[in-house]
C-alpha angles and dihedrals in degrees: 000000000000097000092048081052095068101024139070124235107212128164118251083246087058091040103062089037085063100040084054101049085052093048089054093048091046090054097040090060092094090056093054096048091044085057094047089047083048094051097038094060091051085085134244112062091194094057106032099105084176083059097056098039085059089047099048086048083055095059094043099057089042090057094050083046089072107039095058088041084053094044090043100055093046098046126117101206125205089340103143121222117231111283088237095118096249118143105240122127113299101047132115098224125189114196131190120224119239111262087014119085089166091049098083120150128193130210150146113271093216154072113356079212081061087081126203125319102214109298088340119116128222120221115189124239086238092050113107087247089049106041081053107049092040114118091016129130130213106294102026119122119223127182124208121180110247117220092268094064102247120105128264118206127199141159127232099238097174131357116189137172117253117263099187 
């Protein structure tokens, strides 16, 4: 479980959507730097409002520059779990709420930057519902504390591993 710890599971799908939107940024880094050269010989730095705005976009796609460089080189693409049915990233889990047998819900335990499948959720690994329900089996009950600081309890009724 350590490896899944530090690592994100992404299908290949996810994967290359990813790759691409960093590639873009990448390349776009020239057109950027070439806007914030133009505004900044306009004059005035204090008051070139078009200056900072380049600037602050800089520093916006730098920064999501390294977040995809550091998912993506953590990722474990495609790679399916062990079909145990055991929780862990990778799995398709439906859960049952406490008091609710017909309240089931089923989603993709992975990357948020997985997406949506269709009308399927994904919950991260890291999220209060994740971190709890990792390493359980069919018929174990797990409890994760909701935003509004109760607990919430549900049982584990089916993990799976995804078949995109």
């Amino acid at each position: 479980m350590s490896e899944s710890a530090t690592s994100t599971w992404l299908t290949q799908e996810a994967y290359d959507r990813l790759k691409g939107e960093m590639d873009g940024l990448i390349a776009n880094r020239p057109v950027i730097a070439a806007e914030i050269n133009a505004r900044r010989e306009e004059g005035d730095l204090k008051e070139n409002g078009g200056y900072h705005a380049a600037r602050e976009e800089q520093g916006k796609q730098e920064a999501r520059i390294r977040q995809l460089q550091e998912l993506l080189n953590q990722a474990q693409v495609g790679i399916s779990p062990a079909d145990d049915g055991t929780v862990e990233p990778g799995m398709v889990v439906t859960i049952s709420y406490d008091g609710d047998d017909d309240d089931r819900e089923t989603f993709l335990l992975g990357s948020r930057e997985e997406g949506a499948h269709g009308a399927m959720s994904v919950y991260s690994p890291q999220s209060p519902l994740g971190s709890a329900i990792l390493g359980a089996t069919p018929g174990e009950a797990r409890e994760y504390e909701l935003p509004n600081g109760k607990t919430q309890k549900v049982t584990i009724v089916e993990a799976k591993p995804f078949s995109g």
